[in-house]
PDB file as gemmi writes it, atoms N, CA and C in Angstrom:
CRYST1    1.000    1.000    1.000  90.00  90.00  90.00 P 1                      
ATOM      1  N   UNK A   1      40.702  19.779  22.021  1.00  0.00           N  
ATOM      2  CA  UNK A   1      40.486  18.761  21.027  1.00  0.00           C  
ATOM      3  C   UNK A   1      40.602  17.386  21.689  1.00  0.00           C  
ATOM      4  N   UNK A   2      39.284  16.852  21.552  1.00  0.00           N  
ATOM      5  CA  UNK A   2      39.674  15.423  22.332  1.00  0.00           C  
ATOM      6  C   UNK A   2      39.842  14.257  21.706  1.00  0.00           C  
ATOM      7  N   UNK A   3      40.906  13.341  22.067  1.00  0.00           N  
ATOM      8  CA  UNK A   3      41.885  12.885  21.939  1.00  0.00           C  
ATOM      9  C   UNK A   3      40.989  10.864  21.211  1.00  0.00           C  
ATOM     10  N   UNK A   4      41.660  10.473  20.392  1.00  0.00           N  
ATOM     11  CA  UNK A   4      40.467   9.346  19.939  1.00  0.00           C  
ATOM     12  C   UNK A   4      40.283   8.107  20.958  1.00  0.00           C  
ATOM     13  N   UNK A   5      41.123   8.099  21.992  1.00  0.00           N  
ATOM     14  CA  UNK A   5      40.841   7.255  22.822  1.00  0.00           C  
ATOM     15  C   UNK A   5      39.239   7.776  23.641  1.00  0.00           C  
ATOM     16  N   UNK A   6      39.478   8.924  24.078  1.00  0.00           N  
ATOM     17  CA  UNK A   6      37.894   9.557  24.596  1.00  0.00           C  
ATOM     18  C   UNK A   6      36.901   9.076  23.727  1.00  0.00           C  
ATOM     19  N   UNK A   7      37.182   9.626  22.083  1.00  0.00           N  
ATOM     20  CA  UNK A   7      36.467   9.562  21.765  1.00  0.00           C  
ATOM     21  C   UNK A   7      35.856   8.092  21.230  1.00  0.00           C  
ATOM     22  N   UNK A   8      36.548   7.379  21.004  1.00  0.00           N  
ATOM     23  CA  UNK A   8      36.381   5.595  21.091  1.00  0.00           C  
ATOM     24  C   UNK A   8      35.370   5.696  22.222  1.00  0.00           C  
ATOM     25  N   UNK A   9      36.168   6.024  23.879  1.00  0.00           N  
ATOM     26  CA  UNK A   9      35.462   5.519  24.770  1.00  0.00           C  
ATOM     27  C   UNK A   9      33.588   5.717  24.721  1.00  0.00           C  
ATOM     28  N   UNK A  10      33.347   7.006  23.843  1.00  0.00           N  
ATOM     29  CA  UNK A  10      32.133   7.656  23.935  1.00  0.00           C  
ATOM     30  C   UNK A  10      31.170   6.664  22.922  1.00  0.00           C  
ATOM     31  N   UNK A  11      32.024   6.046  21.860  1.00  0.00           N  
ATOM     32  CA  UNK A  11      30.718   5.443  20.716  1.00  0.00           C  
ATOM     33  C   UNK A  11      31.287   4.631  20.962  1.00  0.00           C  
ATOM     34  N   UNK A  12      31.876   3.784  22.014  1.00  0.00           N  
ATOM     35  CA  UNK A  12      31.701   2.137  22.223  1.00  0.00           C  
ATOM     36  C   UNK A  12      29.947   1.750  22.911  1.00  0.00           C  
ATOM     37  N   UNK A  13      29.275   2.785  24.033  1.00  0.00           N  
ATOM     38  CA  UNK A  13      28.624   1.539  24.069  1.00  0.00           C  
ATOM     39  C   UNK A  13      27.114   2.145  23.683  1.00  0.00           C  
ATOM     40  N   UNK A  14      26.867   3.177  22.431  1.00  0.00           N  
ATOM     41  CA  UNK A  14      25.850   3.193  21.451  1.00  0.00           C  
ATOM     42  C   UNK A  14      26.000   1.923  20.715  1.00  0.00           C  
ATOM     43  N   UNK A  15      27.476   1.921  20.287  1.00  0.00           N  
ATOM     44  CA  UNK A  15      27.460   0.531  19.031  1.00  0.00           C  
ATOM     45  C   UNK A  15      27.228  -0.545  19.633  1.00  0.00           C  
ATOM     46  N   UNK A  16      27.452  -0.836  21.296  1.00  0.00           N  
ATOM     47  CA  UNK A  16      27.330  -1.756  21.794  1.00  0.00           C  
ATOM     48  C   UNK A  16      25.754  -2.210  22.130  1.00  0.00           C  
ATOM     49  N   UNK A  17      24.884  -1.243  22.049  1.00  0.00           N  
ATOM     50  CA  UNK A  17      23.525  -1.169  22.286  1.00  0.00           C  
ATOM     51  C   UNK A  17      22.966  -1.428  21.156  1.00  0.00           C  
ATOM     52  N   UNK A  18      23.374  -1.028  19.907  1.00  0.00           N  
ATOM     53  CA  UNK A  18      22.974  -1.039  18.653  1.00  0.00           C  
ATOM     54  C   UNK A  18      22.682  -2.542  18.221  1.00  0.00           C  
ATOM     55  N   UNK A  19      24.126  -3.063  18.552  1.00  0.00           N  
ATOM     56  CA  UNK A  19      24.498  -4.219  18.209  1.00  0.00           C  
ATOM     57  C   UNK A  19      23.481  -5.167  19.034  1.00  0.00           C  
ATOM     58  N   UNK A  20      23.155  -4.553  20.683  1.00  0.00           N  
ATOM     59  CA  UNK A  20      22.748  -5.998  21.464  1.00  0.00           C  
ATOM     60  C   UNK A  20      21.067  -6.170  21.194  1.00  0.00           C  
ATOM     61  N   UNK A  21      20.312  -5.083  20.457  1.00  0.00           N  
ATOM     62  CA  UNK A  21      19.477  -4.823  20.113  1.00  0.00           C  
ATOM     63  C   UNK A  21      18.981  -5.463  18.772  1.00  0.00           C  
ATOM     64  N   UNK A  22      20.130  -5.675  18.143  1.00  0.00           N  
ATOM     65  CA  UNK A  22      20.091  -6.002  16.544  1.00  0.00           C  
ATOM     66  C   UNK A  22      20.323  -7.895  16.914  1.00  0.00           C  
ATOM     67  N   UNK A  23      20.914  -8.092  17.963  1.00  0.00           N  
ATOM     68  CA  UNK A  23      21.093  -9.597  18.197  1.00  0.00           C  
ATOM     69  C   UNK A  23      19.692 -10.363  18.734  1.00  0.00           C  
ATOM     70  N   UNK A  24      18.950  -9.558  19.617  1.00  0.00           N  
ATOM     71  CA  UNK A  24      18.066  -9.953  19.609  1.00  0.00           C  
ATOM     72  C   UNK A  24      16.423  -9.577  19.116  1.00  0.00           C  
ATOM     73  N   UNK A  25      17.046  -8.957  17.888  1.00  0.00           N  
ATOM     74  CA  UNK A  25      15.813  -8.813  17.341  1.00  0.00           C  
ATOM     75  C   UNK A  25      16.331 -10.478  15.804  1.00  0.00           C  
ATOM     76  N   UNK A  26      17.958 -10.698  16.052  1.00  0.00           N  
ATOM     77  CA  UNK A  26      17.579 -11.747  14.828  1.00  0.00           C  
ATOM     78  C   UNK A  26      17.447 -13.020  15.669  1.00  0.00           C  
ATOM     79  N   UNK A  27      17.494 -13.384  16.995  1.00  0.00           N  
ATOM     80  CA  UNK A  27      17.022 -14.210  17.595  1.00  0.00           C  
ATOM     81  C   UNK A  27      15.277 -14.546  17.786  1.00  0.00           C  
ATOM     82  N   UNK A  28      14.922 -13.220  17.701  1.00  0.00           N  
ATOM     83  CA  UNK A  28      13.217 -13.476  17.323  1.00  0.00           C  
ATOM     84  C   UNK A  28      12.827 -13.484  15.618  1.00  0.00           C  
ATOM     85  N   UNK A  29      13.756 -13.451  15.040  1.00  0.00           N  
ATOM     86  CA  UNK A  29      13.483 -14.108  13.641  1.00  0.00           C  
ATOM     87  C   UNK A  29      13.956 -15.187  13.031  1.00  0.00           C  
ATOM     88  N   UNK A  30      14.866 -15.265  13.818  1.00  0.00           N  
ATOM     89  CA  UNK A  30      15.356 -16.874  13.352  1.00  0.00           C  
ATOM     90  C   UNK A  30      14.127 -17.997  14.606  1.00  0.00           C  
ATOM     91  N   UNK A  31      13.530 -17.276  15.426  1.00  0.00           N  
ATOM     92  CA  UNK A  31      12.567 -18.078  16.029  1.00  0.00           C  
ATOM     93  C   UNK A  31      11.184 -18.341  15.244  1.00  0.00           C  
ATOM     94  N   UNK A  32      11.121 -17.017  14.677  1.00  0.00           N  
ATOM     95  CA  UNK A  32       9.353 -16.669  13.775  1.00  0.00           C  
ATOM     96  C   UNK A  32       9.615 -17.950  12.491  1.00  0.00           C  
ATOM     97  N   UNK A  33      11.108 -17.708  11.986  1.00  0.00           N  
ATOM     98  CA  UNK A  33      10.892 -18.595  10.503  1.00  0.00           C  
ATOM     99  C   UNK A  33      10.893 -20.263  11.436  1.00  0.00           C  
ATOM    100  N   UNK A  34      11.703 -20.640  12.336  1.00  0.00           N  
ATOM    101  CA  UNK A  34      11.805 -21.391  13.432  1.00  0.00           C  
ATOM    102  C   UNK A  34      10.219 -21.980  13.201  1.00  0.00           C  
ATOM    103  N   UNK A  35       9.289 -20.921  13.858  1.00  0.00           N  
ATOM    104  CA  UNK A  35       7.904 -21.145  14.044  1.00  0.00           C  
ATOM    105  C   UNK A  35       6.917 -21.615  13.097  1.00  0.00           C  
ATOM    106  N   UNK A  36       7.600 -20.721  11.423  1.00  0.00           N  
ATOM    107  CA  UNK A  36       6.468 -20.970  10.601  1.00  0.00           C  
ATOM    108  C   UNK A  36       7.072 -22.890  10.162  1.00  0.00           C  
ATOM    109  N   UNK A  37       8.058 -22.903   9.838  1.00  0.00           N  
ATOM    110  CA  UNK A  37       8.385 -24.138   9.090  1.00  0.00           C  
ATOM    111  C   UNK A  37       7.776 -25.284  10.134  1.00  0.00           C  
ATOM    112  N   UNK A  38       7.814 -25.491  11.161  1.00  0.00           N  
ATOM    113  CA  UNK A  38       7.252 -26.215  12.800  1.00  0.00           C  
ATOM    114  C   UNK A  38       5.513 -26.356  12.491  1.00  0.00           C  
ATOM    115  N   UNK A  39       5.324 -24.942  11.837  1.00  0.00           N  
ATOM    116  CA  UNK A  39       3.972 -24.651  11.559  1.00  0.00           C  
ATOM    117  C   UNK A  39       3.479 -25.726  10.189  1.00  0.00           C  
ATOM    118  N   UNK A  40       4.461 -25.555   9.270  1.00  0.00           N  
ATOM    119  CA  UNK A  40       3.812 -26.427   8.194  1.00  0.00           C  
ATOM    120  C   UNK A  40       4.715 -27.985   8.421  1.00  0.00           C  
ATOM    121  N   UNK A  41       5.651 -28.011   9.189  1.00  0.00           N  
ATOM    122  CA  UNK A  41       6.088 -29.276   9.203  1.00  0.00           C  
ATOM    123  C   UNK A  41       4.986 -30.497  10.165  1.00  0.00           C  
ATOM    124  N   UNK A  42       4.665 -29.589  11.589  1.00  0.00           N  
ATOM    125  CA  UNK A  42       4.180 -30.409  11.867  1.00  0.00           C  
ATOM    126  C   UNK A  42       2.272 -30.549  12.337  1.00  0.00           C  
ATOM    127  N   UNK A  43       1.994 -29.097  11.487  1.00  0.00           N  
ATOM    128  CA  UNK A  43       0.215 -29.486  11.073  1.00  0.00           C  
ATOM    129  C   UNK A  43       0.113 -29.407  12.420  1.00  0.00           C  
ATOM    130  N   UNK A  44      -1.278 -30.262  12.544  1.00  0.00           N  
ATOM    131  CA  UNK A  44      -2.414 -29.549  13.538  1.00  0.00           C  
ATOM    132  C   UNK A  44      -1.488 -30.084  14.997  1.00  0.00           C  
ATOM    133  N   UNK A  45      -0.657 -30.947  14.630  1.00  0.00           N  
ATOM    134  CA  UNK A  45       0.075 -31.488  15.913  1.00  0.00           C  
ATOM    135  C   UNK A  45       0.743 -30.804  16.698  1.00  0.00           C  
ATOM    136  N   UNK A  46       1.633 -29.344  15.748  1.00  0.00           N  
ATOM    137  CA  UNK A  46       2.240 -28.497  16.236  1.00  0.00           C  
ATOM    138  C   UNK A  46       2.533 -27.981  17.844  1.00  0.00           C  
ATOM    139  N   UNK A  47       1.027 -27.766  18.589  1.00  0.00           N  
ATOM    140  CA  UNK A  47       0.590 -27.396  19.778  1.00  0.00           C  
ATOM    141  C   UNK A  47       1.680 -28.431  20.915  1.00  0.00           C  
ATOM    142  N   UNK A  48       1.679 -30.137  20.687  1.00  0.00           N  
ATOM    143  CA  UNK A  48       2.741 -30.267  21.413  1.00  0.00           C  
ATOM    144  C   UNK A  48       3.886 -30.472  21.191  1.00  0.00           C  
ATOM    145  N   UNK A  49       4.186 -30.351  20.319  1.00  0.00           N  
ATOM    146  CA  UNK A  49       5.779 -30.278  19.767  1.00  0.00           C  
ATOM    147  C   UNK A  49       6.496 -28.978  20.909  1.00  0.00           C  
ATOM    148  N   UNK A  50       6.943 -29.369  21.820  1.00  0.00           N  
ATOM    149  CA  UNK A  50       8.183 -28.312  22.841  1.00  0.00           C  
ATOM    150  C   UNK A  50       8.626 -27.362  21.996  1.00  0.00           C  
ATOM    151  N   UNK A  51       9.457 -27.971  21.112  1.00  0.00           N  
ATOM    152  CA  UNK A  51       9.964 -26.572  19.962  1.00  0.00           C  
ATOM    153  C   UNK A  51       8.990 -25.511  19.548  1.00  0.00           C  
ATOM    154  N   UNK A  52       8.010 -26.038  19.306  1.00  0.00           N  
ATOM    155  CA  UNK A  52       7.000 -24.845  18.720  1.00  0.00           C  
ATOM    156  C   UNK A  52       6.543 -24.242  19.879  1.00  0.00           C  
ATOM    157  N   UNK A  53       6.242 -24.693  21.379  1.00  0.00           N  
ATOM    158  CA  UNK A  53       6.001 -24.277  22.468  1.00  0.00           C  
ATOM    159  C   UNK A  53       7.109 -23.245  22.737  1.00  0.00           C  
ATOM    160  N   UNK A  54       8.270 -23.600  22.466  1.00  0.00           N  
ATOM    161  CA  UNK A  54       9.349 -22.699  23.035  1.00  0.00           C  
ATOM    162  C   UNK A  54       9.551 -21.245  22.114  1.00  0.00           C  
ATOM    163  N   UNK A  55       9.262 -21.408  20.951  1.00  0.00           N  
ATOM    164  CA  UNK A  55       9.154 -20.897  19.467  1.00  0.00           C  
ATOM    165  C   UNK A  55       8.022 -19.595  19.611  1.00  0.00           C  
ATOM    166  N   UNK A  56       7.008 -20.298  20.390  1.00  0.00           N  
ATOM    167  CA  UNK A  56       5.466 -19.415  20.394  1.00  0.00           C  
ATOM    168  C   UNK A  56       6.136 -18.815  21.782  1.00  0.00           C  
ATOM    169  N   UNK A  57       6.401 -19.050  23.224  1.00  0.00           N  
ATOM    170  CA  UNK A  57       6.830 -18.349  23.974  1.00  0.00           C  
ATOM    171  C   UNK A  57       7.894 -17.066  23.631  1.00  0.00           C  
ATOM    172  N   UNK A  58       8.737 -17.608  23.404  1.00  0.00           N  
ATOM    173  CA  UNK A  58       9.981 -16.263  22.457  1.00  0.00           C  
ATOM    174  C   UNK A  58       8.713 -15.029  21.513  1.00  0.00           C  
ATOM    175  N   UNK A  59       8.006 -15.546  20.281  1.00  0.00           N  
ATOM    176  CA  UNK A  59       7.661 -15.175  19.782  1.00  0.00           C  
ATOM    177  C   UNK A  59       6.333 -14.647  20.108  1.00  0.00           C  
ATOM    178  N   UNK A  60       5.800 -15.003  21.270  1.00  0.00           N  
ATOM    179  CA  UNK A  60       4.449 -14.628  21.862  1.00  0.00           C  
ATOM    180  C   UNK A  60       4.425 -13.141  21.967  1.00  0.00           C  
ATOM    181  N   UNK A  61       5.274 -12.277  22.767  1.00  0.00           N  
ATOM    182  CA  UNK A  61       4.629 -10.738  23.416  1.00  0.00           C  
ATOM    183  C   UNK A  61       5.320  -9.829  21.652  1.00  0.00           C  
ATOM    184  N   UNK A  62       6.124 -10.081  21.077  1.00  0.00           N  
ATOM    185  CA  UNK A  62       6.100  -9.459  20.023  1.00  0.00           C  
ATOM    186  C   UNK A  62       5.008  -9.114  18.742  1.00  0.00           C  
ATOM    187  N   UNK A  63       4.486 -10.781  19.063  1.00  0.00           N  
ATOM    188  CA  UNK A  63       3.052 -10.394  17.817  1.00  0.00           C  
ATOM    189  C   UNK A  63       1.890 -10.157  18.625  1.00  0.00           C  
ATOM    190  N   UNK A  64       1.616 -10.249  19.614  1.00  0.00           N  
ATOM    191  CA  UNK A  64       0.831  -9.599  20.685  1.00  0.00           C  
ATOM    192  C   UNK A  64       1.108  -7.878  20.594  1.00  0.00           C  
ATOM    193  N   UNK A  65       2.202  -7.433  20.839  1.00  0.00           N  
ATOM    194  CA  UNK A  65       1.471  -6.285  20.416  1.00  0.00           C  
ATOM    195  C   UNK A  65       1.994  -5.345  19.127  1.00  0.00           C  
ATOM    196  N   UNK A  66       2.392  -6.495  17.893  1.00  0.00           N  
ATOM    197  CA  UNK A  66       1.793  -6.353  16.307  1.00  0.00           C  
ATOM    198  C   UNK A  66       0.468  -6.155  16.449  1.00  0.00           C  
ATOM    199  N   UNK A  67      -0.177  -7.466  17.159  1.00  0.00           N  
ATOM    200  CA  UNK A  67      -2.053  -7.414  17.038  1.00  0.00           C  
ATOM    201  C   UNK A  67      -2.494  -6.569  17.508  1.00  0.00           C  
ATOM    202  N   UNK A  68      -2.052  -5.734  18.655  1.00  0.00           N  
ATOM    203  CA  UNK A  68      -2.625  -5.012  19.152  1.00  0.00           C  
ATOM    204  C   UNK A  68      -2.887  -3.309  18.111  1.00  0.00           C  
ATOM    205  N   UNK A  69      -1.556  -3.169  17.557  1.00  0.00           N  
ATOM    206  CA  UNK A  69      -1.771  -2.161  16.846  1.00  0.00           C  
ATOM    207  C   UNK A  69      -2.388  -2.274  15.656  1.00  0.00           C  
ATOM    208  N   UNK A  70      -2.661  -3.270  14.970  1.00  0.00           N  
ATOM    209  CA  UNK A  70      -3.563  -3.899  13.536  1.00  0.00           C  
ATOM    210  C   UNK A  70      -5.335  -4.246  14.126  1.00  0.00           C  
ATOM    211  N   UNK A  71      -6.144  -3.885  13.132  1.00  0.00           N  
ATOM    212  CA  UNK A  71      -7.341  -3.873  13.089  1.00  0.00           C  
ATOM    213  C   UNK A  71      -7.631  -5.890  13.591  1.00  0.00           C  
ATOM    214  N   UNK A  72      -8.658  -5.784  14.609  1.00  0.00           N  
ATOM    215  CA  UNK A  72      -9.025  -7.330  14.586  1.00  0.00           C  
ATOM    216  C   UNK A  72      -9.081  -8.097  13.552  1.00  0.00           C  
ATOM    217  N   UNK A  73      -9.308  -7.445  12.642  1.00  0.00           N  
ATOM    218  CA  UNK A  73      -9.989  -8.468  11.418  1.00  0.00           C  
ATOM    219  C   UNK A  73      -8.856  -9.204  10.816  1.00  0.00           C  
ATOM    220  N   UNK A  74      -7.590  -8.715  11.593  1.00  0.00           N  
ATOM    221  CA  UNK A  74      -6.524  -9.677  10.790  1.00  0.00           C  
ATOM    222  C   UNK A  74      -6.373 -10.919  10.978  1.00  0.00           C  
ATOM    223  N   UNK A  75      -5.691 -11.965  10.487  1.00  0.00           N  
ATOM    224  CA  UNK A  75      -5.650 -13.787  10.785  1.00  0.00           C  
ATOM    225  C   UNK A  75      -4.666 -13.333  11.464  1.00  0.00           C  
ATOM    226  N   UNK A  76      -4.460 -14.479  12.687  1.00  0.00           N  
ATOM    227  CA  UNK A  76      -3.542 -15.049  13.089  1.00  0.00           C  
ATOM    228  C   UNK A  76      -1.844 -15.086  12.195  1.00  0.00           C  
ATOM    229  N   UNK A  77      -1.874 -15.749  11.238  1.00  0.00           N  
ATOM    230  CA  UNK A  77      -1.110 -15.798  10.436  1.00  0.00           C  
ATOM    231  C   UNK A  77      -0.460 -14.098   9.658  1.00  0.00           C  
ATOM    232  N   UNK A  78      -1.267 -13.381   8.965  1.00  0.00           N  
ATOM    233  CA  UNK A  78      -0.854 -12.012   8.808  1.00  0.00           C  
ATOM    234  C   UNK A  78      -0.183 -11.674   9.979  1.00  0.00           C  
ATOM    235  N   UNK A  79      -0.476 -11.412  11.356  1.00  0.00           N  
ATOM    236  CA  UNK A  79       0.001 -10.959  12.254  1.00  0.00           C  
ATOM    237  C   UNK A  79       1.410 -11.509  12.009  1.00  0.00           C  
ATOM    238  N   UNK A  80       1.781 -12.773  12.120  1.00  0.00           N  
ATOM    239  CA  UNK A  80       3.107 -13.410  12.473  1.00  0.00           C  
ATOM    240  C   UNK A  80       3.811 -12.864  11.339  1.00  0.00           C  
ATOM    241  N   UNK A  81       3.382 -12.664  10.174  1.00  0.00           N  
ATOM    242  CA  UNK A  81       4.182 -12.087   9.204  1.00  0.00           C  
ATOM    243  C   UNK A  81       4.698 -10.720   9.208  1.00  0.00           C  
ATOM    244  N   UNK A  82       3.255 -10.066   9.585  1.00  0.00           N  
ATOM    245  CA  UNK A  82       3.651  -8.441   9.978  1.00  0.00           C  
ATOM    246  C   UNK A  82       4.967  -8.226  10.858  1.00  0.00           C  
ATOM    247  N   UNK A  83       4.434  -9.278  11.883  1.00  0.00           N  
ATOM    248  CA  UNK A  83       5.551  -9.172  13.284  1.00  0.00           C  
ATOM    249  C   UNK A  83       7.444  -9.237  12.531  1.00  0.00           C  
ATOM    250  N   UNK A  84       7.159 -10.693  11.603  1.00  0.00           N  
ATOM    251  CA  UNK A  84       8.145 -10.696  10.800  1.00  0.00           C  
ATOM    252  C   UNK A  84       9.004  -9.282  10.242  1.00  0.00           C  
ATOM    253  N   UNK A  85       8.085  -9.047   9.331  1.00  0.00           N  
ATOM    254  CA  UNK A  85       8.306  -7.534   8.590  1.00  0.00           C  
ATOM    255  C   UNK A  85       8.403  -6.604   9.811  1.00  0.00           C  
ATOM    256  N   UNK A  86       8.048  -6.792  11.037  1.00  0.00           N  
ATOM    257  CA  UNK A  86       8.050  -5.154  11.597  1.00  0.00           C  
ATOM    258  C   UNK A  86       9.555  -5.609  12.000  1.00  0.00           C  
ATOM    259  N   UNK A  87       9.846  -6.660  12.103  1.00  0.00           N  
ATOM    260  CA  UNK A  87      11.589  -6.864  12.951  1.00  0.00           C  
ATOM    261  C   UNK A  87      12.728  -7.002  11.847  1.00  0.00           C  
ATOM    262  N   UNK A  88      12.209  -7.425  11.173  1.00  0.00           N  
ATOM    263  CA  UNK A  88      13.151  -7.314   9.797  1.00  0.00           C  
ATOM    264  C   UNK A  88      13.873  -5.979   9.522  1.00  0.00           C  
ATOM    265  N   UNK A  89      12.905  -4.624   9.134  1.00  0.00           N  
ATOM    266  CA  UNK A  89      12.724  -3.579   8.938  1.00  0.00           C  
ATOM    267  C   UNK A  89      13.611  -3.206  10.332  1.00  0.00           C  
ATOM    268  N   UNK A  90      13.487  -3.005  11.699  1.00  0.00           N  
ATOM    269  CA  UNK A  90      13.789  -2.606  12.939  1.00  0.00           C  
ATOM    270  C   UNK A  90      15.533  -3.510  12.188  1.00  0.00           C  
ATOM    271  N   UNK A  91      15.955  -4.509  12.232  1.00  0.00           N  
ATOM    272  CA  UNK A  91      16.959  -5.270  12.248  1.00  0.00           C  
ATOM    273  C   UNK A  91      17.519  -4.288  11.155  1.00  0.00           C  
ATOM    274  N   UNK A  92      16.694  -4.117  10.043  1.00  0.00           N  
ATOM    275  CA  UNK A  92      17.722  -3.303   9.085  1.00  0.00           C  
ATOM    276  C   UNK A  92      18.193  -2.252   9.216  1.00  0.00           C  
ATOM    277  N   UNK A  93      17.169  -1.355  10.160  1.00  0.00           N  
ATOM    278  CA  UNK A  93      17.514   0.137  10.276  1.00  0.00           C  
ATOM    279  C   UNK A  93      18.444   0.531  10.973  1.00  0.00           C  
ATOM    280  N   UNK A  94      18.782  -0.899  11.808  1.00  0.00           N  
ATOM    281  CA  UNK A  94      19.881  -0.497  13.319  1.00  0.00           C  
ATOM    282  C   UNK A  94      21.053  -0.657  12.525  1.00  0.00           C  
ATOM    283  N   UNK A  95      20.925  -1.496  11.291  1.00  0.00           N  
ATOM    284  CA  UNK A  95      22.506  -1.697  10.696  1.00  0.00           C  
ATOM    285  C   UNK A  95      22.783  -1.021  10.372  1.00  0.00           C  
ATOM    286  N   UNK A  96      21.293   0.048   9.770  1.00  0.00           N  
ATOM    287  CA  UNK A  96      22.402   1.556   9.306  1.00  0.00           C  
ATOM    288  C   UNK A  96      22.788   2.416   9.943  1.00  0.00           C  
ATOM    289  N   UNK A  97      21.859   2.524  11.234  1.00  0.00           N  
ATOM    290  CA  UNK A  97      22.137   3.371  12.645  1.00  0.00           C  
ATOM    291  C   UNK A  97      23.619   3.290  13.091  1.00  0.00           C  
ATOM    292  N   UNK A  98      23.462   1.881  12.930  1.00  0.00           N  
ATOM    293  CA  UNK A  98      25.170   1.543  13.705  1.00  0.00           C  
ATOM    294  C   UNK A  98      26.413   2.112  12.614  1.00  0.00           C  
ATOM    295  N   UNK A  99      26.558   2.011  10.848  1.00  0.00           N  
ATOM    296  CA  UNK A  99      27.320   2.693  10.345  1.00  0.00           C  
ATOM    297  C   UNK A  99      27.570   4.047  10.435  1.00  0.00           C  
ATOM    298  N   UNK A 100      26.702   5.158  10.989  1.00  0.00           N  
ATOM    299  CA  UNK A 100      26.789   6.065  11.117  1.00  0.00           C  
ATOM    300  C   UNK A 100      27.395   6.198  12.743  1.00  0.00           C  
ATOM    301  N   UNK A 101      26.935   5.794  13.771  1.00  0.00           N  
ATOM    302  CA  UNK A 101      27.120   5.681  15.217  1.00  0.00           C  
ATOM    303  C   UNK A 101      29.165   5.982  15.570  1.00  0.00           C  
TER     304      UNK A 101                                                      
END                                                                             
């Protein structure tokens, strides 16, 4: 029968993965909402605003391949939302992953 220190030692670093996974999936959503408000704050100017540069880098290879798995015909914009919703969803599921873990 093993003893709860072992067993601590064994689901420290799932939860720890769970967790570092779940941190940066809300770092790319606090970047996306980051992105959209940048988006309507600062209009067609957006492109040099650094923040939105830094905003679209973070947020670049995630909706890249959202787009890739969605039909062309989608906007620009759907994508960033999807991307939204696909990390949201991923962010929620790990919280429940991790209560069970």
């Amino acid at each position: 029968m093993p003893n709860s220190a072992s067993r601590k030692s064994r689901t420290t670093l799932p939860v720890f993965l769970i967790s570092a996974v779940r941190a940066m999936l809300e770092v790319l959503l606090l970047c996306l909402l980051g992105q959209l408000i940048l988006y309507v704050v600062a209009g067609r100017g957006r492109g040099k605003n650094p923040i939105y540069r830094l905003f679209d880098l973070i947020t670049g290879p995630p909706r890249r391949l959202v787009a890739m798995l969605l039909p062309r015909t989608f906007s620009a914009n759907a994508v960033g939302a999807l991307t939204f919703l696909t990390a949201l969803l991923l962010w929620l599921g790990l919280a429940i992953l991790r209560k069970f873990v």
